[in-house]
Steps between C-alpha positions, in 0.01 A plus 500: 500500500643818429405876507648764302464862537458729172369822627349700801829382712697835638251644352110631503427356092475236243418237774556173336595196737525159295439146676598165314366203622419126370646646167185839523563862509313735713542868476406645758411889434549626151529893577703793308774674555507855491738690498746774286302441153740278276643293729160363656369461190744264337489317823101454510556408148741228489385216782789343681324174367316359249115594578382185340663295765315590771243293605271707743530895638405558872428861566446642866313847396454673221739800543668588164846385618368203594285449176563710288681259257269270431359617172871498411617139597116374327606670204843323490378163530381460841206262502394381840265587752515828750374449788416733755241618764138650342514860624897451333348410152224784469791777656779319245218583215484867509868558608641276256288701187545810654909381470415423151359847411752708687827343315310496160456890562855542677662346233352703223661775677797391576607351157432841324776673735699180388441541137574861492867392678540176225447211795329204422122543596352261781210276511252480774564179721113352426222696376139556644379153306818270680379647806168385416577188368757433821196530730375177329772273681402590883340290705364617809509315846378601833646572816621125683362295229799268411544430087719240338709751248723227389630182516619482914430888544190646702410863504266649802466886549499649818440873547778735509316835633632694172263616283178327383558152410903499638581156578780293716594241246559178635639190263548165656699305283552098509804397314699172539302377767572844674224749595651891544294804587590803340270885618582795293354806680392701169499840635365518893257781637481653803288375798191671609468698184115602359335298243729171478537220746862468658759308343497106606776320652607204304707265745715201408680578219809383405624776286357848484513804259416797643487837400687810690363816305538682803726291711692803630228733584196514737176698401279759645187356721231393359302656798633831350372456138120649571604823733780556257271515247205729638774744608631540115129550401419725721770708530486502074093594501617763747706648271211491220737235280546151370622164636736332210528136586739305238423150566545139317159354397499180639497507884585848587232673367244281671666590836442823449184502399399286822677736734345840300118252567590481894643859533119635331323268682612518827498928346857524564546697176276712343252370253747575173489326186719252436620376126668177445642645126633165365379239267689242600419531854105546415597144388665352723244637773262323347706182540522580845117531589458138294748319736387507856624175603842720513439723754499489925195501685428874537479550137303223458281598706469788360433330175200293702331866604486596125758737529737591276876503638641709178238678401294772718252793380752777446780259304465490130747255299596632175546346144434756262783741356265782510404465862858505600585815364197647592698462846730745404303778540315393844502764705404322804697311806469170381744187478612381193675121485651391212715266338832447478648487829870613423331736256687369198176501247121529551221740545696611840780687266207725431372542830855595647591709221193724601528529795881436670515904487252591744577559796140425643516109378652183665677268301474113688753265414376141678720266339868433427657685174835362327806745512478757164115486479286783514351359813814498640556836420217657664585220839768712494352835447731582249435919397381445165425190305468408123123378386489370116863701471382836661612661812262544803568619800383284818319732685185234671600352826627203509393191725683180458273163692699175475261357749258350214798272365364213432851297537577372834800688679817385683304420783223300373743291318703380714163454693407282220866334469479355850174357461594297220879413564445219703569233229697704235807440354537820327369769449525691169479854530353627179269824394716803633770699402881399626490725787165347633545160432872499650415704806174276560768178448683666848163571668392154456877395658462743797192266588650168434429434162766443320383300198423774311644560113471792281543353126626678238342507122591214345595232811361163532451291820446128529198432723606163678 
């Protein structure tokens, strides 16, 4: 048995761990890199196998470094089955198309520049139809039920507390009269968050993989999230100006929609309007209200009383171009939340570009935003900032909130490490950049555990 790591080691992309066993291939994960343009793009490109080998793909959620490559590795040859939780299928739907459309239009763009400068012109990775046609190979499983996935290999889900759907992966694997237990964390949530259960722990595994996004760093309480909030609001509506929030679609946005629901209802905030101004998030909220069996008691209660956890009478979702600029000219205190979170594209370019000069508005920044992005930028209140190549100056307040990350900290991983260490004999520290990964590997020692590893792109590792 052996496992081979060929991406999202020392890293935070392009997760792509391989297991061989009685002469199958499972991949699990099949996500893209990103990255400085050219280099990523020959990497997603060229697999470092041959797609048609692999038998079966096992993904944990449907993020787009986790997934995002499975149009591409269908189109190449891949012809097996995907199999993943139900909530992960529907979420995997949208994003993946939504993928599709944004590098059709991205490289249209960026192959003019090329042409003008006599460089060979790029083709998108998959187009809107392989993402389509990918979504034909999953196979959806729920939560505990264990499924035969090849000769000698079971699959059972467990839930990982992410975002909707996340799963724990767990493989046992019987080979030459041998049975070993491998548990791959996918990407672990924090406990006693809104809307999702907590994370499970999965004892008795004999080798683990588990991710260490932020295995250096400890976040802000949760218990602060909701006063945190009402105080931007309000101090914004007493100013007479707009709440900015930049915020991914999947997950983040439906957190702050449930908070903005308490903070009216329990009239914590003033009756404002709010706009969810994304498509893709208008989607995937609609995935959310369709998947119940994801979420902890209180919002399923909730669900039970007929109410409506991410949608309330004064928040209007958005799909329509013409609404969203009709935004920029609201001359109102109202909160705007759009998509993307490291403003790097989307309808939130527009919103920030109008209004990152007065004085009177609050930018929000509630989620983490890679070094050089715009996002970053304005995390660091830089003076002025560049919107579709022209200068603004930052003149909104700015309110950075890591408390609604929806990856697990320092803390509540090596929380999670002890509780399922008992039988390991390694652990494989994957899903985080060198720093976090290596200082996580001494954590781990400084309480006893020193069967940790931190791969690097490319290593393999017999399973005995």
């Amino acid at each position: 048995m052996k496992l081979t790591f060929f991406g999202g080691v020392r890293s935070v992309t392009g997760s792509k761990f391989l297991i061989e066993a009685n002469g199958k291939k499972v991949l699990l994960e099949c996500g893209l890199f990103q990255g400085k343009r050219e280099a990523t793009y020959d990497k997603n490109k060229a697999f470092p196998f041959d797609p048609s080998s692999i038998d079966v793909v096992v993904l944990s959620h449907a993020h787009i470094d986790h997934c995002g490559n499975i149009p591409g590795l269908c189109k190449q040859g891949f012809n097996g089955m995907v199999f993943s939780t139900y909530a992960t299928r529907d979420l995997a739907g949208i994003l993946l198309q939504d993928s599709a459309h944004l590098q059709e239009n991205d490289i249209k763009y960026v192959n003019r520049k090329r042409g003008a400068k006599g460089e060979r012109p790029f083709k998108a990775l998959y187009t809107f139809e392989d993402a389509e046609k990918a979504m034909h190979r999953f196979v959806s499983i729920n939560y505990h039920r264990e499924f035969l996935i090849e000769t000698g290999i079971k699959l059972k889900f467990h839930d990982a507390g992410h975002i909707l759907g996340s799963a724990i992966v767990e493989l046992t694997i019987k080979e030459n009269g041998n049975n070993r237990k491998i548990l791959f964390t996918g990407d672990l949530g924090r406990t006693h968050m809104p809307i999702l259960r907590d994370r499970e722990v999965v004892p008795g595994a004999d080798y683990i993989m588990m991710e260490t996004t932020y295995g250096d760093r400890e976040h802000h309480s949760i218990d602060n999230i909701e006063p945190r909030l009402a105080e931007v609001i309000n101090n914004t509506c007493d100013r007479g100006g707009k709440v900015i929030i930049p915020s991914f679609s999947v997950g983040r946005t439906q957190q702050v929609v449930y908070f903005l629901h308490e903070l009216t209802a329990k009239k914590k905030i003033p009756e404002i309007p709010v706009f969810v101004d994304s498509p893709l998030s208008v989607n995937a909220t609609e995935i959310f209200r369709i998947h119940p069996e994801c979420y902890n008691k209180d919002v399923y209660n909730y669900i039970l009383s007929n109410e409506n956890p991410f949608g309330f009478a004064n928040c209007e979702y958005i799909r329509e171009t013409e609404k969203s600029k009709q935004l920029n000219t609201y001359g109102k205190p109202c909160v705007i939340i759009s998509s993307s979170g490291m403003c790097e594209g989307g309808r939130i370019l527009h919103h920030l570009k109008n209004n990152v000069g007065d004085p009177k508005n609050t930018i929000m920044m509630v989620g983490f935003c890679a070094p050089e992005t715009l996002g970053r930028k304005i995390v660091e209140k830089s003076p002025k900032i560049k919107i579709f190549g022209e200068e603004y100056e930052l003149k909104a307040e700015v309110v950075v909130e890591n408390g609604f990350s929806a990856h697990a900290d320092k803390n509540e991983l090596l929380s999670y490490a002890k509780a399922v260490n008992s039988n390991a004999k390694s652990f494989f520290l994957v899903h985080g950049d060198e720093d976090q990964s290596l200082a996580f590997a001494k954590h781990m020692a400084a309480e006893g555990m020193n069967n940790s590893i931190v791969p690097h792109e490319g290593e393999s590792y017999e399973l005995n």
